[in-house]
FISE-482203 format. One record per residue (C-alpha): chain; x, y, z; residue in one letter. Coordinates in steps of 0.25 Angstrom, whole numbers, plus 2048, in hexadecimal, padded with zeros to 3 digits. Layout:
BEGIN
+-------+-----+-----+-----+------+
| chain |  xx |  yy |  zz | resn |
+-------+-----+-----+-----+------+
|     A |   X |   Y |   Z |    A |
...
+-------+-----+-----+-----+------+
This chain:
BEGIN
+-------+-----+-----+-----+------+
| chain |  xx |  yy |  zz | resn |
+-------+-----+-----+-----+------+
|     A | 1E3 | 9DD | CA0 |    X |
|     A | 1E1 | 9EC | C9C |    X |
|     A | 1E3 | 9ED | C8C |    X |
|     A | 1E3 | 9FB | C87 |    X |
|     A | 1E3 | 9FE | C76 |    X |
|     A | 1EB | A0B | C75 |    X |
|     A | 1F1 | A0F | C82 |    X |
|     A | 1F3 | A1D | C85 |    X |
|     A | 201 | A1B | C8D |    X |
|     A | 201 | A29 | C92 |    X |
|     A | 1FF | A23 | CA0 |    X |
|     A | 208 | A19 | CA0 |    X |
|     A | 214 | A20 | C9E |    X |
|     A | 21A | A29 | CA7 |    X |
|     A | 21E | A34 | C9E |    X |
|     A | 211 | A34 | C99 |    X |
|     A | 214 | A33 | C8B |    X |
|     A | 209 | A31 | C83 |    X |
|     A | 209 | A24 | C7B |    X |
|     A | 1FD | A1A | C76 |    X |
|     A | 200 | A0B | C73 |    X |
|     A | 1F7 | A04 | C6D |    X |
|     A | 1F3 | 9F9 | C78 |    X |
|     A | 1F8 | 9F8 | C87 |    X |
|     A | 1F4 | 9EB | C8F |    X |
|     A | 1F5 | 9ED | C9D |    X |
|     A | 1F7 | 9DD | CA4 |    X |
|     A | 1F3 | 9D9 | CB0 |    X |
|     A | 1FA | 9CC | CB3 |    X |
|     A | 203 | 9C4 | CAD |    X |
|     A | 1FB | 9BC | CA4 |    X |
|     A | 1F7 | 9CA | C9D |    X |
|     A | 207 | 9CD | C99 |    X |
|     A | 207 | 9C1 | C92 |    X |
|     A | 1FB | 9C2 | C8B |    X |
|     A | 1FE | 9D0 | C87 |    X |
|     A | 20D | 9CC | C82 |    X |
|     A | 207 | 9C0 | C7A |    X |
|     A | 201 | 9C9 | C71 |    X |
|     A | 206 | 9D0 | C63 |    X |
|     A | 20F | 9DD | C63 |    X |
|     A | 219 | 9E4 | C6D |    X |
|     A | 216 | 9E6 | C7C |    X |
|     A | 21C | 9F2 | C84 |    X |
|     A | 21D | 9F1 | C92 |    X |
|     A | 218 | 9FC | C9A |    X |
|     A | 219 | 9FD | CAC |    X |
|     A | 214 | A09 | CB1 |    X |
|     A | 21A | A12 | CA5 |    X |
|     A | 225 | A19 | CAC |    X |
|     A | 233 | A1A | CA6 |    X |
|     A | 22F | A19 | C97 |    X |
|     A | 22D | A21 | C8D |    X |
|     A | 222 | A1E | C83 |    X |
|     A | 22A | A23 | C75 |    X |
|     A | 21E | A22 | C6D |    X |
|     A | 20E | A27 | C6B |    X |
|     A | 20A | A1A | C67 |    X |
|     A | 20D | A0D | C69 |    X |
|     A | 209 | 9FF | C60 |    X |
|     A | 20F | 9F8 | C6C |    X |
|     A | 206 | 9F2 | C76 |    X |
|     A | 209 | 9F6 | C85 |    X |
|     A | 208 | 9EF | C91 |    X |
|     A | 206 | 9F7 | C9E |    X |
|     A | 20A | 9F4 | CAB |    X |
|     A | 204 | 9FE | CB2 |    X |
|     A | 1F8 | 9FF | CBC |    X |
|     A | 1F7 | 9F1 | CB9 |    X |
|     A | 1FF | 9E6 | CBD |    X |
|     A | 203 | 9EA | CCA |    X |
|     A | 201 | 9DF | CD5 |    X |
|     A | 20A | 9E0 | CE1 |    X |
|     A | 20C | 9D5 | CEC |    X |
|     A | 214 | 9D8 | CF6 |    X |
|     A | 219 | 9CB | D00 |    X |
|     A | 221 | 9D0 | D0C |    X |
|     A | 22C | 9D9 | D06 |    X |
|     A | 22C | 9D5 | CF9 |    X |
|     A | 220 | 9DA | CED |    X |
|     A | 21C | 9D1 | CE0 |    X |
|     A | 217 | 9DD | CD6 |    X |
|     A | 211 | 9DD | CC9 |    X |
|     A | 21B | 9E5 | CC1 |    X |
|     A | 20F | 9F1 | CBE |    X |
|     A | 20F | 9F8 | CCB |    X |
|     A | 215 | A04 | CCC |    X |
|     A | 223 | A05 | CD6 |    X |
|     A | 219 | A0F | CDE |    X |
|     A | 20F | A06 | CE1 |    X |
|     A | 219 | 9FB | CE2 |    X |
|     A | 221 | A05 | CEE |    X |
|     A | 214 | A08 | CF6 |    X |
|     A | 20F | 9FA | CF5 |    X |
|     A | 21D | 9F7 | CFB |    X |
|     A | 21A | A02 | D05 |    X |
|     A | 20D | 9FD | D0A |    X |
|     A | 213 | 9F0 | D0C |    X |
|     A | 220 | 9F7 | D15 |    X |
|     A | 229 | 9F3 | D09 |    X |
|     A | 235 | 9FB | D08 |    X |
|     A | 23D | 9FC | CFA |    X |
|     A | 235 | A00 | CEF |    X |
|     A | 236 | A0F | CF6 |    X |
|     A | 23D | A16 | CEC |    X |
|     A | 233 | A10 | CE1 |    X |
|     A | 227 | A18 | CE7 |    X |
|     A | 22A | A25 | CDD |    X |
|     A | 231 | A1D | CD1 |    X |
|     A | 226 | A1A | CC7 |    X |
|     A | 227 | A0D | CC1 |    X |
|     A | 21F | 9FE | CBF |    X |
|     A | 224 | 9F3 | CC7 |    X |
|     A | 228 | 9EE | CBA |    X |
|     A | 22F | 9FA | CB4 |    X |
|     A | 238 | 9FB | CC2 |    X |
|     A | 23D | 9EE | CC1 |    X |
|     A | 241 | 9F0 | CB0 |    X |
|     A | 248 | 9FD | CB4 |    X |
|     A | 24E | 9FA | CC2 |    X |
|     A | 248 | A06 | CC7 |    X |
|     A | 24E | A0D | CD3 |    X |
|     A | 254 | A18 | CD6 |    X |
|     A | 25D | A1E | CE4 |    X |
|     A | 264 | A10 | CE3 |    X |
|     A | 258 | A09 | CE4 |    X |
|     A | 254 | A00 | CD7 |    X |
|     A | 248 | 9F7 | CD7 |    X |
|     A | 251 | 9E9 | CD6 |    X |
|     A | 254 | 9EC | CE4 |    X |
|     A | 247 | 9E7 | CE8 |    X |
|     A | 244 | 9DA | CDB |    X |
|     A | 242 | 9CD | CE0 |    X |
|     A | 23E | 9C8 | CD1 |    X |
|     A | 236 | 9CB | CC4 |    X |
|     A | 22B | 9C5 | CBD |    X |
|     A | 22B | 9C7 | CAE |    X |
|     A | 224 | 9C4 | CA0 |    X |
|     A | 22D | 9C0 | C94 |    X |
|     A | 224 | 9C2 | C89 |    X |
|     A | 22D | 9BA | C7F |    X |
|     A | 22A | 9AE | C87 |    X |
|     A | 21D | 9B1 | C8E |    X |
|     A | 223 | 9AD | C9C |    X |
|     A | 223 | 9B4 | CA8 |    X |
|     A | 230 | 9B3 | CB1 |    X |
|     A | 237 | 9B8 | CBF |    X |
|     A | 243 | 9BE | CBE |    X |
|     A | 24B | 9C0 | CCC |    X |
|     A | 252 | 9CE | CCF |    X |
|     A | 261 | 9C8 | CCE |    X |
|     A | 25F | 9C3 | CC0 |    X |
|     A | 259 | 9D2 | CBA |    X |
|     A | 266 | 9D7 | CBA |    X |
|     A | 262 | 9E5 | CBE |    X |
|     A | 26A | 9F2 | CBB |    X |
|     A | 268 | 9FF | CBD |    X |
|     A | 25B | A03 | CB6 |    X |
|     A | 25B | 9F4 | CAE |    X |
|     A | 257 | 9E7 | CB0 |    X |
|     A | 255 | 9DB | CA9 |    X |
|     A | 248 | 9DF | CA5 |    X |
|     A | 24E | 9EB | C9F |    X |
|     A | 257 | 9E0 | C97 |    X |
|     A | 24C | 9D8 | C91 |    X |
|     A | 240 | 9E2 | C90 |    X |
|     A | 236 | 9D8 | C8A |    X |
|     A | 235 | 9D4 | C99 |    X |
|     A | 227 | 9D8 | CA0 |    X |
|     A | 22A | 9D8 | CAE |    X |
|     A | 21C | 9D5 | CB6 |    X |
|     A | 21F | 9D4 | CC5 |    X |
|     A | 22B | 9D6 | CCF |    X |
|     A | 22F | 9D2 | CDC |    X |
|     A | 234 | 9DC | CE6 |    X |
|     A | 23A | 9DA | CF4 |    X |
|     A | 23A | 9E5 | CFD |    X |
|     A | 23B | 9E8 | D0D |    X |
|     A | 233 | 9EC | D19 |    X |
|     A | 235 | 9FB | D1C |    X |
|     A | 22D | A06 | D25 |    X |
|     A | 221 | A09 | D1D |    X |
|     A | 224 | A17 | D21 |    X |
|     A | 233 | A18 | D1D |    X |
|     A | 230 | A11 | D0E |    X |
|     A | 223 | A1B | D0E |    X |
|     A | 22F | A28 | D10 |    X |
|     A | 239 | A21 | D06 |    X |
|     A | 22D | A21 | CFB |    X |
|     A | 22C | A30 | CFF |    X |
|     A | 239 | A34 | CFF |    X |
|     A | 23B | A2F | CF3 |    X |
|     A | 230 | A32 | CED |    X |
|     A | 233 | A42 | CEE |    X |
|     A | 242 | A40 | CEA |    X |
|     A | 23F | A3B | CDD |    X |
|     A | 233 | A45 | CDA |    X |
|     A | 23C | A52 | CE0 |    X |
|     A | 245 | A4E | CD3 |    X |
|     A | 23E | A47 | CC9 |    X |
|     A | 234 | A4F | CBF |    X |
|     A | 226 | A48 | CC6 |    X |
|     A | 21F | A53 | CBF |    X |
|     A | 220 | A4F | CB1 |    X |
|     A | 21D | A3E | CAB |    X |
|     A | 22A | A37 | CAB |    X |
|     A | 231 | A2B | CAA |    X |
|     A | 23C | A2F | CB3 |    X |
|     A | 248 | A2E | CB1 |    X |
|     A | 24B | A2D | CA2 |    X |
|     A | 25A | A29 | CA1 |    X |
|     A | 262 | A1E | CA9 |    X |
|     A | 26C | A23 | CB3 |    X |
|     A | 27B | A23 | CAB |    X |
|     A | 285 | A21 | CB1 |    X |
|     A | 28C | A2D | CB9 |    X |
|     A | 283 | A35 | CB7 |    X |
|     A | 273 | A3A | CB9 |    X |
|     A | 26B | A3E | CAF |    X |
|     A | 265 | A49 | CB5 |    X |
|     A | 272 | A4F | CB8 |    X |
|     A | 275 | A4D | CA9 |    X |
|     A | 269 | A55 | CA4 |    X |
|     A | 26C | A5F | CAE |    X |
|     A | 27A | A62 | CA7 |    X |
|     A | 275 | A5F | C99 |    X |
|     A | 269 | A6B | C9B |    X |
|     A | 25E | A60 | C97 |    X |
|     A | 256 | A64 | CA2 |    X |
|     A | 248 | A67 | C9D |    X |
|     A | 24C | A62 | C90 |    X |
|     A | 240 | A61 | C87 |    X |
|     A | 23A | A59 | C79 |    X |
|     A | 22B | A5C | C77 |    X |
|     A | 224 | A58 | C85 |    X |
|     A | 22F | A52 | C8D |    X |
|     A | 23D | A58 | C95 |    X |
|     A | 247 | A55 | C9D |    X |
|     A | 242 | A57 | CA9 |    X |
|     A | 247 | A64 | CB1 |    X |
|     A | 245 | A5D | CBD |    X |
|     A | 24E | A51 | CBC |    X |
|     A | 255 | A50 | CAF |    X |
|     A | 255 | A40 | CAF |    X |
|     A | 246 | A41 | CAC |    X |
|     A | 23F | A45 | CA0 |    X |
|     A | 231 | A4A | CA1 |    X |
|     A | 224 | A4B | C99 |    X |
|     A | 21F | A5B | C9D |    X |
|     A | 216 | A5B | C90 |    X |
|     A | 210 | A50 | C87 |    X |
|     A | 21E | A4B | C84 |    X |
|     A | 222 | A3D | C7B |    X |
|     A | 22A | A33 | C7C |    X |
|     A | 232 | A39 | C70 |    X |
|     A | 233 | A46 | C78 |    X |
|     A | 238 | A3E | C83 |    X |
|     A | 240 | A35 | C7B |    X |
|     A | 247 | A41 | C73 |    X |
|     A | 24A | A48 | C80 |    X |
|     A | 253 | A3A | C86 |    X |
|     A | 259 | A3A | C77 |    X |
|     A | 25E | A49 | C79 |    X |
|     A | 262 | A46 | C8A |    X |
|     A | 268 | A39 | C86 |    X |
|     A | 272 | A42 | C7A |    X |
|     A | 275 | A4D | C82 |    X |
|     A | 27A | A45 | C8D |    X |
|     A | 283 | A3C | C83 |    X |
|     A | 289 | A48 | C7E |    X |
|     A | 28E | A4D | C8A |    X |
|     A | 292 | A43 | C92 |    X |
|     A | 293 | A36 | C89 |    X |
|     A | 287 | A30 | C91 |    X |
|     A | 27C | A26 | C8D |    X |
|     A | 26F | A2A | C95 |    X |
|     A | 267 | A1D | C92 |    X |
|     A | 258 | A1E | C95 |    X |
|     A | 251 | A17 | C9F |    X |
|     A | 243 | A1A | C9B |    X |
|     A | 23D | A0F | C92 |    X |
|     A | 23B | A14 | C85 |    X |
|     A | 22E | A0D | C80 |    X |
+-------+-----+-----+-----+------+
């Protein structure tokens, strides 16, 4: 196991905020986890740094990384054991060099194993409890490790039960997928792949998309008719390009990010009585 005394976490977020904390452990098996969350002082969890924001410049808090480590894949017929640290790109080519279809639309959303699960990532329709089988977890209150099976995680759109009880370290999942032609999996990446990058803002760091969907509506459509587009606070905007992202274009913070969802998440309550709630974990 990799232990690192103040961290520079510029690389491990998406957004690219820089941020220190003052140790990171990077665990290897199971047996690391809990000797890491046996020891004094808070733990944050970080996969492969998508989808947060990291509101400060220094963190007391130790971090643990799950990223470019802990990451083994096994794959038995149609269904794949991973480690919760691989990232849902190499997870979906893994799956296509086996001729495994249904992790096609997870080739261009960028995300740990882990962070999939916690979130219910998807998008098209397409969610990544469509695929579960079962979870393996740490409980660090007890110091046990358990399975959980899909039907009991209660999963809803963009939450889970690992959403409801964050203390949760998910370290491996089960998921079952189908033979396809290698070729027509190959073209679905693809396709979907260039959908997403012809609309979203690839080139700027982001977390993607920063608020939950509300209902009868799209946020994107909402900053459209509120003029937010290329609204800005030091370093970071609402992106022109979509305006359900908010993108780091110069040296931005999390308080510039942060002060720019404050202002979005006003302007819209104002005007049509709606609560944008944040799907972005706020760290």
């Amino acid at each position: 196991m990799k232990v690192v005394e103040q961290l520079d976490l510029t690389p491990y977020n998406s957004y690219r905020l820089h941020a220190v904390c003052r140790k990171a452990y990077f665990p290897d098996s199971e047996t690391d986890i809990q000797e890491i969350f046996r020891k004094e002082g808070n733990k944050i969890i970080l996969g492969s740094g998508h989808n947060v924001i990291l509101a400060r410049s220094f963190y007391e808090d130790d971090f643990v990384i799950f990223s470019g480590n802990f990451d083994q894949v096994v794959i038995d017929e149609e269904e794949i054991a991973a480690e919760a640290g691989v990232s849902m790109y190499d997870l979906s080519v893994k799956a296509l060099d086996y001729q495994l279809a249904g992790l096609e639309l997870f080739y261009d959303i960028p995300s740990s194993l882990g962070g999939a699960v916690v979130m219910n990532a998807g998008a098209s329709g397409e969610e990544i409890k469509d695929l579960l089988v079962k979870v393996r977890y740490y409980d660090p209150i007890v110091d046990q490790f358990a399975e959980i099976n899909q039907a009991e995680m209660g999963f809803e759109y963009r939450n889970s039960f690992f959403q409801r009880n964050p203390h949760l370290i998910i370290v491996k999942a089960w998921l079952r997928l189908r033979k396809g032609d290698k070729s027509a999996i190959h073209e679905k990446m693809e396709r979907n792949k260039q959908t997403r990058w012809a609309k979203q803002p690839k080139e700027f760091p982001n977390a993607g998309s920063v608020f939950k969907r509300p209902k009868g509506y799209f946020v994107g459509a909402l900053m459209d008719e509120l003029d937010l587009k290329g609204y800005t606070v030091g370093g970071a905007k609402i992106s022109e390009k979509h305006g359900g992202f908010i993108v780091n274009f110069n040296h931005a913070t999390g308080e510039d990010i942060l002060s720019i969802i404050a202002h979005a998440q006003e302007k819209v309550r104002e005007k049509y009585n709606v609560e944008l709630e944040v799907e972005q974990r706020i760290i």
